[in-house]
N, CA, C and O of each residue as an XYZ file, in Angstrom:
712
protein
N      79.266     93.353    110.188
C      79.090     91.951    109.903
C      79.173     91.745    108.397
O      78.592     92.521    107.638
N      79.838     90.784    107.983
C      80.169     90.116    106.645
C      78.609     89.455    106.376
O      77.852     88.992    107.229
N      78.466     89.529    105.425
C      76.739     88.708    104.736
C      78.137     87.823    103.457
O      78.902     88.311    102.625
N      77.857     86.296    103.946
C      78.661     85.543    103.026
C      77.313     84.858    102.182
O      76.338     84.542    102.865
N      77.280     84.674    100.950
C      76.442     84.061    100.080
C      76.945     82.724     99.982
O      77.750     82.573     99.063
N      76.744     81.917    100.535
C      77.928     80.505    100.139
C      76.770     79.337     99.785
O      75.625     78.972    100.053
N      77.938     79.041     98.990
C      77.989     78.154     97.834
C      78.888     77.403     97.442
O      80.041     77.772     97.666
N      78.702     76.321     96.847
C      80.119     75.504     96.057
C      80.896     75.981     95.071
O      81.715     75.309     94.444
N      80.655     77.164     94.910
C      81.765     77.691     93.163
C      82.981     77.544     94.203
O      83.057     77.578     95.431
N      83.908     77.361     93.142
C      85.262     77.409     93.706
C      85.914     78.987     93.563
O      87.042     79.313     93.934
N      84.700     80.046     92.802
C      85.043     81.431     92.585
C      84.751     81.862     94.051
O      85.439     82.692     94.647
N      83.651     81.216     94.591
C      83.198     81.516     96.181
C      84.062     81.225     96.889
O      84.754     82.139     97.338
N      84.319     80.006     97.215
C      85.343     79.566     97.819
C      86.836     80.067     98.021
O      87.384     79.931     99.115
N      87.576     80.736     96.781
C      88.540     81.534     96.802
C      88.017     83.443     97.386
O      88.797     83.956     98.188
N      87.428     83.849     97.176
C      86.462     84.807     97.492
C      86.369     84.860     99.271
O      86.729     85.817     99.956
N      85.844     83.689     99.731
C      85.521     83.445    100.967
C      86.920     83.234    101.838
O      87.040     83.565    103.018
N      87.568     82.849    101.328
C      89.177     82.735    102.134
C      89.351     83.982    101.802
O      88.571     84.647    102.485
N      90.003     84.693    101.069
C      90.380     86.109    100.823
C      89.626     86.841    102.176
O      90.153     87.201    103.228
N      88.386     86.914    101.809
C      87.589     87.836    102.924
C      87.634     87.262    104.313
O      87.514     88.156    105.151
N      87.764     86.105    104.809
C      88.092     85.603    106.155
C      89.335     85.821    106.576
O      89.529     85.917    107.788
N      89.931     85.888    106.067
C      91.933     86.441    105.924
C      91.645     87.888    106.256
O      91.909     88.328    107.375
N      91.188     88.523    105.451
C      90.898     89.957    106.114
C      89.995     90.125    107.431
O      90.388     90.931    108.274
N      88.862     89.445    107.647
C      88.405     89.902    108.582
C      89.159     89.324    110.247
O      88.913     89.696    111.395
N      89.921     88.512    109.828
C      90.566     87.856    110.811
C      91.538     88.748    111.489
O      91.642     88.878    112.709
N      92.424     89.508    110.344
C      93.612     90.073    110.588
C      92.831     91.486    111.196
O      93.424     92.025    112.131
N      91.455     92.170    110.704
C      91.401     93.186    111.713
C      91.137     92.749    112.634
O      91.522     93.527    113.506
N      90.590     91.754    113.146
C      89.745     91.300    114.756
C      90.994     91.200    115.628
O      91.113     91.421    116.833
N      91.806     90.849    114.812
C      93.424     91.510    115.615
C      93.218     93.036    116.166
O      93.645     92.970    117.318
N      92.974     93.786    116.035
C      92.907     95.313    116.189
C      91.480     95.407    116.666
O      91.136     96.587    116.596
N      90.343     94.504    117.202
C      89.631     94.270    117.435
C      88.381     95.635    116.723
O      87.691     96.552    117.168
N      88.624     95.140    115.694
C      87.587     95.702    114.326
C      87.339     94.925    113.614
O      88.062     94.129    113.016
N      85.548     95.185    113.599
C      84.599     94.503    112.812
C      84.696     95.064    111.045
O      84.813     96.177    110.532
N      84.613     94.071    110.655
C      84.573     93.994    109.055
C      82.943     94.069    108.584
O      82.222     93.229    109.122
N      82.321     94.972    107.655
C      81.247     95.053    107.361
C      81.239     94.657    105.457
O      82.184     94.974    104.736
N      80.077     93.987    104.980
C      80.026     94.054    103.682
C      78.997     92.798    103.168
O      77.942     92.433    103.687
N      79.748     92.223    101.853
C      79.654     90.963    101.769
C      80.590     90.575    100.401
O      81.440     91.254     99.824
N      80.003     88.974    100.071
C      81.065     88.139    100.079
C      79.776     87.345     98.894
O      78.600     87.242     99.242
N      80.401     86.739     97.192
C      79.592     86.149     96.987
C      80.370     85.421     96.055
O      81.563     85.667     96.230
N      80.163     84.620     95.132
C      80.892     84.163     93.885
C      81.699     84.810     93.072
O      82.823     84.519     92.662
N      80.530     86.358     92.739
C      81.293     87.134     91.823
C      82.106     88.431     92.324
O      82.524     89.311     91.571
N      82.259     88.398     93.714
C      83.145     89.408     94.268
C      82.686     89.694     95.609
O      81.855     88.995     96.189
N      83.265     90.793     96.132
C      83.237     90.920     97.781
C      83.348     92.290     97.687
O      83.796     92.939     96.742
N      82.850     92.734     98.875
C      83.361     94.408     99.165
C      83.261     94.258    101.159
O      82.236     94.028    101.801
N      84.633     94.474    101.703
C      84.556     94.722    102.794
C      85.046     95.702    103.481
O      86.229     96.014    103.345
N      84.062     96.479    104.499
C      84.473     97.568    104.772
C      85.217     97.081    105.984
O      85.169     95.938    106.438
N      86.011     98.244    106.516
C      86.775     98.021    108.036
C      87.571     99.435    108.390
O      88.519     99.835    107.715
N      86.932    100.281    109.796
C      87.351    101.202    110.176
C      87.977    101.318    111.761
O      87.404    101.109    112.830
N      89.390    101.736    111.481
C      89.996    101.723    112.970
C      90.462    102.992    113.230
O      90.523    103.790    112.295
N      90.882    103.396    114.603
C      91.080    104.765    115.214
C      92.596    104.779    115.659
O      92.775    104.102    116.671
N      93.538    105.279    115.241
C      94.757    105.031    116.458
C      95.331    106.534    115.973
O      95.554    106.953    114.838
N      95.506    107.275    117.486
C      96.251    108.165    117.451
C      95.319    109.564    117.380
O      95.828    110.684    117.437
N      94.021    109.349    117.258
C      92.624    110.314    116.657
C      93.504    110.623    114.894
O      93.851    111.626    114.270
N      93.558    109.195    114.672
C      93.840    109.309    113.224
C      92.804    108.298    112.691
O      93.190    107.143    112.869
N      91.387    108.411    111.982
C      90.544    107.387    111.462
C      91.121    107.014    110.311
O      91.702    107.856    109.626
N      91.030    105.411    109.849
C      91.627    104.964    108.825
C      90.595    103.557    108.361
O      90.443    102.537    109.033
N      89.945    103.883    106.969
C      89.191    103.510    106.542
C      89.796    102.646    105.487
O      90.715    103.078    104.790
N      89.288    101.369    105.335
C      89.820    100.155    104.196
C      88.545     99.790    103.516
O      87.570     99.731    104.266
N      88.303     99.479    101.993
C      87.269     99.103    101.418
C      88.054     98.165    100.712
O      89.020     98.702    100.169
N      87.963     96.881    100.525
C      88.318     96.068     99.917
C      87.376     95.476     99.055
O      86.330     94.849     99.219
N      88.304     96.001     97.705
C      86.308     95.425     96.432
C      87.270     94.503     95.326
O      88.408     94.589     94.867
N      86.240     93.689     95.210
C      86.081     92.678     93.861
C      84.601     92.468     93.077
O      83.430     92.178     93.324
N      85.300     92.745     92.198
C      83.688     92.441     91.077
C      84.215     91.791     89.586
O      85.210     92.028     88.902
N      83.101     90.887     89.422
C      83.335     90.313     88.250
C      82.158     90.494     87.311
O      80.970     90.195     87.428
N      83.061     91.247     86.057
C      82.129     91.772     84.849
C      81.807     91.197     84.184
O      82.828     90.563     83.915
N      80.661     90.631     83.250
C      80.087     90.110     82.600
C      79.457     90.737     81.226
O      78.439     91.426     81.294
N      80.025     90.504     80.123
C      79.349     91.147     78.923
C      78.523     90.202     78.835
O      78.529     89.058     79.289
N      77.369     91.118     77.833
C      76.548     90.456     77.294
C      76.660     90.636     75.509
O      76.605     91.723     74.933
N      76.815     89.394     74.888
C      77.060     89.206     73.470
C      76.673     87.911     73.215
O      76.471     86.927     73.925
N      76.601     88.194     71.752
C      76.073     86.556     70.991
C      77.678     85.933     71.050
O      77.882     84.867     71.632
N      78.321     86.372     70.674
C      79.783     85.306     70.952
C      80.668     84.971     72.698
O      80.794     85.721     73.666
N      80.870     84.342     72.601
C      81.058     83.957     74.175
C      82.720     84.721     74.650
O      83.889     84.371     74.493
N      81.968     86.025     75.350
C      83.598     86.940     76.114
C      83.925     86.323     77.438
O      83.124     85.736     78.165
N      85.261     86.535     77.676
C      85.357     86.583     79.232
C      85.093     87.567     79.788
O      84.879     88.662     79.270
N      85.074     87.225     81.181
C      84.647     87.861     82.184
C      86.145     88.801     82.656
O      87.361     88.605     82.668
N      85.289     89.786     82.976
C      86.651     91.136     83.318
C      86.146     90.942     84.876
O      85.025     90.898     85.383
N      87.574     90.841     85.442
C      87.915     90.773     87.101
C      88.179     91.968     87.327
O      89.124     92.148     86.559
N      87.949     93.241     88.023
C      88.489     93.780     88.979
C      88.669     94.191     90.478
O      87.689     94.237     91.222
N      89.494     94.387     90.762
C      89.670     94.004     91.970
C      90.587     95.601     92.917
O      91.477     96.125     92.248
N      90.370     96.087     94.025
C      91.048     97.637     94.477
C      91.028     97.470     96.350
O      90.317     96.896     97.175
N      91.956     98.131     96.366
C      91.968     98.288     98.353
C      91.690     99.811     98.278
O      92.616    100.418     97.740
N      90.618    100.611     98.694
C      90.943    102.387     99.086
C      91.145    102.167    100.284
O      90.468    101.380    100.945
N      92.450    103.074    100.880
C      92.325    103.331    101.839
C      92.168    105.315    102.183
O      92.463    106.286    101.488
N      91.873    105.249    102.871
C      91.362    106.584    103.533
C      91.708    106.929    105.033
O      91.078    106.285    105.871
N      92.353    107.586    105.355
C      92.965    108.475    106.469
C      92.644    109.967    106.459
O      92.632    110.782    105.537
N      92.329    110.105    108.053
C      91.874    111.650    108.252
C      91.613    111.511    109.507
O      91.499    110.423    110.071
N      91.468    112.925    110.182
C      91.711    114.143    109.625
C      93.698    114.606    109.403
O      94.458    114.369    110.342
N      94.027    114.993    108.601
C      95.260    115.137    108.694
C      95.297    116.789    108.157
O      94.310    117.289    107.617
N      96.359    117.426    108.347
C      96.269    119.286    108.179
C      95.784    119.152    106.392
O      96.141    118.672    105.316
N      94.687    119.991    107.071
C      93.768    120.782    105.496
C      94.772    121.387    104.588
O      94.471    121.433    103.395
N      96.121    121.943    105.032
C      96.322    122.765    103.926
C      97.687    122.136    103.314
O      98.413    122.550    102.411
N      97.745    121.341    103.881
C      99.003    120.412    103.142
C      98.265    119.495    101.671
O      97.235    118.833    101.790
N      98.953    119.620    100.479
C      98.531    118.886     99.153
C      99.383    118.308     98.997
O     100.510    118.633     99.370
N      98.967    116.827     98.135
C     100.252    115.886     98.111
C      99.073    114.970     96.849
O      97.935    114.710     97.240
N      99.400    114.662     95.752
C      99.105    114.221     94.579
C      99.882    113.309     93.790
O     100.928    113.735     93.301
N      99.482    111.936     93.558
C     100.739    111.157     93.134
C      99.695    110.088     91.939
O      99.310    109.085     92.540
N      99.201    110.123     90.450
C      98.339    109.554     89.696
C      99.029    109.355     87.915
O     100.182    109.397     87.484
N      98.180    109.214     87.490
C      98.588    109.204     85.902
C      97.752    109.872     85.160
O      96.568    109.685     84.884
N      98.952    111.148     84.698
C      98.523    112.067     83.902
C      99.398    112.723     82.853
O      99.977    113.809     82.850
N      99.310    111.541     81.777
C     100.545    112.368     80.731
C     100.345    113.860     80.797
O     101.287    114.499     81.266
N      99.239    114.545     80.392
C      99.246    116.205     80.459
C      99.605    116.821     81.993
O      99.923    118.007     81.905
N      99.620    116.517     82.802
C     100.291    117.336     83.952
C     101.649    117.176     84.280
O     102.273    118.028     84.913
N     102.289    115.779     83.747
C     103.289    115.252     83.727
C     104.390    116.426     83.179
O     105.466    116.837     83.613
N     103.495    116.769     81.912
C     104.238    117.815     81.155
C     104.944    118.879     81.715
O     106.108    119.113     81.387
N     104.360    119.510     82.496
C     104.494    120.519     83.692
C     105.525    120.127     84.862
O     105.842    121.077     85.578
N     105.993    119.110     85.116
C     106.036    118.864     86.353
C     107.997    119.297     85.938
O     108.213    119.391     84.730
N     109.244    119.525     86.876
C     110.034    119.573     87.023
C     110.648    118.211     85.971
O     110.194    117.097     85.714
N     112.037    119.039     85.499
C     112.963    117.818     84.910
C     113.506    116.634     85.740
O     113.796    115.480     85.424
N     113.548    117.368     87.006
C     114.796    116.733     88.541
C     113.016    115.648     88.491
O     113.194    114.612     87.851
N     111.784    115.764     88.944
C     110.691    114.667     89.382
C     110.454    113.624     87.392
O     110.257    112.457     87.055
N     110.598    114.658     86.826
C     110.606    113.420     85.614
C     111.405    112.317     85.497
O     111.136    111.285     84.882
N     112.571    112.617     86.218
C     113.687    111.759     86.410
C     113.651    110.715     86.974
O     114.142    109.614     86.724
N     112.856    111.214     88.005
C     112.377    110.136     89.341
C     111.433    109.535     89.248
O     111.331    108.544     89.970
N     110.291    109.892     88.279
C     108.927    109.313     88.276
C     108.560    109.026     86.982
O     108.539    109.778     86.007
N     108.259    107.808     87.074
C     108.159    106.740     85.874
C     107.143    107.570     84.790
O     106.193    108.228     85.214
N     107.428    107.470     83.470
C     106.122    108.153     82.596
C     105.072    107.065     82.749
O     105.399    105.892     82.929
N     103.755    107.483     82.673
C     102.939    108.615     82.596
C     102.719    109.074     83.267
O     102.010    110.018     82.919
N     103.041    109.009     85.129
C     102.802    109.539     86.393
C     103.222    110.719     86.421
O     104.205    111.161     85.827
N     102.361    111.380     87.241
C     102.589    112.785     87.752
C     102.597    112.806     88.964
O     101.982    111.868     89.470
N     103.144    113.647     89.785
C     103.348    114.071     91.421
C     103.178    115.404     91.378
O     103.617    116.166     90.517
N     102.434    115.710     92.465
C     103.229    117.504     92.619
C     102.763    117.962     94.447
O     102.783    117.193     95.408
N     102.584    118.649     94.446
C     102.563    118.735     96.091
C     102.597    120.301     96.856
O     103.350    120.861     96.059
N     102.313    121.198     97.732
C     102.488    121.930     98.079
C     103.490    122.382     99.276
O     103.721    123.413     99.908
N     103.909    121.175     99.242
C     104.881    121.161    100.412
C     106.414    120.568    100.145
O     106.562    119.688     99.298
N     107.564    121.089    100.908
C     108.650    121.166    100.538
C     109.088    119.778    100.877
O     109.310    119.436    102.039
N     109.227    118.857     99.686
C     109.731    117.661    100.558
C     111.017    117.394    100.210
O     111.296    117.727     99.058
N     111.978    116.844    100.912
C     113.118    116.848    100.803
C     113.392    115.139     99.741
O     112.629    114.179     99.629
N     114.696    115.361     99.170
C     114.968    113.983     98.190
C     114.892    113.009     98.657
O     114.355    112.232     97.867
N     115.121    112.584     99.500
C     115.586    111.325    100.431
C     113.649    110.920    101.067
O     113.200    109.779    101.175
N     112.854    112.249    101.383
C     111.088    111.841    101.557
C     110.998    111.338    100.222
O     110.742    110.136    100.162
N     111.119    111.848     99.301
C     110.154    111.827     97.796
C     111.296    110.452     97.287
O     110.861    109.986     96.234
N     112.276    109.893     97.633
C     112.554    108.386     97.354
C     111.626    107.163     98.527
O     111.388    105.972     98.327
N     111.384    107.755     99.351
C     110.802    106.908    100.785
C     109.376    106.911     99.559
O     109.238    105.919     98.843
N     108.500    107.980     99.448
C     107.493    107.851     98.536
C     107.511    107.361     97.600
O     106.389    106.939     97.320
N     108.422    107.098     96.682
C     108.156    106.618     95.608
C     108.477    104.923     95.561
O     107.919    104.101     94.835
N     109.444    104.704     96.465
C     109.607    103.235     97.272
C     108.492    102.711     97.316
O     108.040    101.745     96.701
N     107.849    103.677     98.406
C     106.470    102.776     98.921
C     105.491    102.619     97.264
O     105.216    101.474     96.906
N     105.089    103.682     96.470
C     104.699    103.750     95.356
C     104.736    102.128     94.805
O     103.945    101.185     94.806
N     105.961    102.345     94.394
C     106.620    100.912     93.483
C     105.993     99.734     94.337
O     104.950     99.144     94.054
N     106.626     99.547     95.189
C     106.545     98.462     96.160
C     104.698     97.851     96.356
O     104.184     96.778     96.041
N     104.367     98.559     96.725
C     103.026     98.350     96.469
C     101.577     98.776     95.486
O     100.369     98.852     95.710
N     102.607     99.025     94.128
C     102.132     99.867     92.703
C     101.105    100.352     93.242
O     100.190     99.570     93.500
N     100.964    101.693     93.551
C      99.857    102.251     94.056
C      99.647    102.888     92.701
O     100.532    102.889     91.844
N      98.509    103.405     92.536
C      97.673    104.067     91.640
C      97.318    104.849     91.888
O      97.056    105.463     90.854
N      96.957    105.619     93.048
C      96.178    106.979     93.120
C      96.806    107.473     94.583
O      96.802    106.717     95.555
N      97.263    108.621     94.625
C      98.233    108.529     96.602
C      97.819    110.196     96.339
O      98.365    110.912     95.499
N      96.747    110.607     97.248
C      96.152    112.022     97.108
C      96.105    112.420     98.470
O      95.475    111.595     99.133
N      96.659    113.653     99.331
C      96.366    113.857    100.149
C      95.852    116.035    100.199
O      96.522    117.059    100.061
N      94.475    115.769    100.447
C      93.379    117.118     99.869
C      92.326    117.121    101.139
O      91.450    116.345    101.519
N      92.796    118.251    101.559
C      91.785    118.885    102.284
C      91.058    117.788    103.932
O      90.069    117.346    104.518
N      92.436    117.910    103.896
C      92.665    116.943    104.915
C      92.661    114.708    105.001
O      93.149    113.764    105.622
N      92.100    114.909    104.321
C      91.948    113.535    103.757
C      93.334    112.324    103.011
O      93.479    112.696    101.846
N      93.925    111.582    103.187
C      94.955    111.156    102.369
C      94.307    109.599    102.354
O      94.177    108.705    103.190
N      93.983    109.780    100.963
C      93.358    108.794    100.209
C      95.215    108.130     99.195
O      96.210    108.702     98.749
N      94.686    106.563     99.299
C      95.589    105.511     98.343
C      94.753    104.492     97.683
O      94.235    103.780     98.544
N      94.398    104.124     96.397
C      94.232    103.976     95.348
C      95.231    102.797     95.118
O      96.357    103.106     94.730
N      94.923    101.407     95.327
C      95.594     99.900     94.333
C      94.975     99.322     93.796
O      94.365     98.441     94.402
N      94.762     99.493     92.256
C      94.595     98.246     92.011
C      94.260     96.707     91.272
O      93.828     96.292     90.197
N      94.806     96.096     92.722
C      94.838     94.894     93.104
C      94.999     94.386     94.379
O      94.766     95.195     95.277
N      95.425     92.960     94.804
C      94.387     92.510     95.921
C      96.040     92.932     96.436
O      97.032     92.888     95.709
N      95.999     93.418     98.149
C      96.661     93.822     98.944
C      96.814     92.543    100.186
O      96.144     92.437    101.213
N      97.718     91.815     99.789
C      97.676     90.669    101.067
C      97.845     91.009    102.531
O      97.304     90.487    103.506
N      98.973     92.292    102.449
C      99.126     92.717    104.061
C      98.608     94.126    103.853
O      99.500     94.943    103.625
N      97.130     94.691    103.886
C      97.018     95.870    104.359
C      97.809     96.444    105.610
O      98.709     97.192    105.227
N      97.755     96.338    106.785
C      98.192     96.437    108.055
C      99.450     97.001    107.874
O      99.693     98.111    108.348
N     100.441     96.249    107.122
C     101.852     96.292    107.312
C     101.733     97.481    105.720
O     102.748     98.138    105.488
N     100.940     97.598    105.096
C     100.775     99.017    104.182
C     100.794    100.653    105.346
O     101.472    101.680    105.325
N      99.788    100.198    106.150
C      99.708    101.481    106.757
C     100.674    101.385    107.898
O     100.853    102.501    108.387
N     101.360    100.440    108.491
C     102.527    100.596    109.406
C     104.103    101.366    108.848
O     105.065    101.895    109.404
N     103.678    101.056    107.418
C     104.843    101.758    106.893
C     104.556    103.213    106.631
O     105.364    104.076    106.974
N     103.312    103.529    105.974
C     102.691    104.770    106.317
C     102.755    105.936    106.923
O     102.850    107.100    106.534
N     102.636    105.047    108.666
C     102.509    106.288    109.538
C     103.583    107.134    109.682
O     103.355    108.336    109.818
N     104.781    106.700    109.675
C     105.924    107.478    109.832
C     106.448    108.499    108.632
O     107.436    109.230    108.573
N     105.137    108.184    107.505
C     105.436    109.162    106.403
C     104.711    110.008    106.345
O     104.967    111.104    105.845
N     103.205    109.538    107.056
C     102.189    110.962    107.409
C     102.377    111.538    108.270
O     101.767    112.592    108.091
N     103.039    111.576    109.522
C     103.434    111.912    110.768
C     103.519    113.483    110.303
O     102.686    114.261    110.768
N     104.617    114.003    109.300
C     104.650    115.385    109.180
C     103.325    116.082    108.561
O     103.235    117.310    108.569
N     102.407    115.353    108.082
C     101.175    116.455    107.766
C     100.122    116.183    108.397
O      99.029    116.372    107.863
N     100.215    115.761    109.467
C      99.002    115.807    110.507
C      98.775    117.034    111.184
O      97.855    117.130    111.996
């Protein structure tokens, strides 16, 4: 269950559509959305099963507030994690920003992968996978795409309008390390 704080801010109000948009679209998949919902941000959880593949969504917003004698703005941030598992323990797959590992990585993946990002992986993926990956990458600027010890965690962010249609494109790319 969502705990909504409501109120007239129009920060609520945009806040409160966002999070009803999400909880709507899982009750499609007939999954409950847990969290809450207030002026200065939201965090909603939502966990579904398909395939004995669990796939976990946290959708967070928070709004930062300094404290100073001169008047700052407020820092927004905003992230989708998603989380999938169990998928095979011994498959590694790493996709973040790291000028120093970057260093290391192949001339042929520097080519392909924007500076400051790094990739690397334990598994043989062919050119035509590692363009499908880096597609999806771009397409939905992911930030953090880790898959360790069974777990394949993704890292955005910013606000994700179609989760759903994120992990529909997904499955057919995790399919080989399950």
């Amino acid at each position: 269950m969502v705990y909504y704080d409501t109120n007239s801010s129009s920060f609520y109000k945009a806040n409160e559509t966002y999070c009803l948009q999400i909880e709507q679209l899982f009750q499609t998949l007939q999954v409950a959305c847990d969290g809450y919902c207030n002026s200065w941000g939201f965090e909603l959880n939502a966990t579904y099963i398909k395939n004995n593949i669990t796939t976990e969504f946290r959708f967070y917003k928070e709004t930062i507030r300094q404290t100073s004698v001169l008047p700052v703005e407020s820092q927004i941030i905003e992230w989708l994690d998603v989380t999938m598992s169990p998928l095979n323990r011994n498959n590694k797959i790493c996709f973040k920003e790291s000028k120093i590992k970057r260093f290391f990585m192949s001339k042929e993946l520097k080519g392909l992968i924007e500076s400051p990002y790094y990739f690397s992986s334990n598994i043989n993926i062919q050119s035509s996978e590692m363009n499908d990956w880096l597609s999806l990458i771009k397409r939905y600027d992911i930030d953090l795409l880790k898959l360790n010890k069974g777990d394949f965690t993704i890292t955005i962010n910013h606000r994700v309008e179609e989760p759903l249609k994120l992990i529909s494109e997904l499955e057919p790319m995790i399919k080989f390390y399950i």
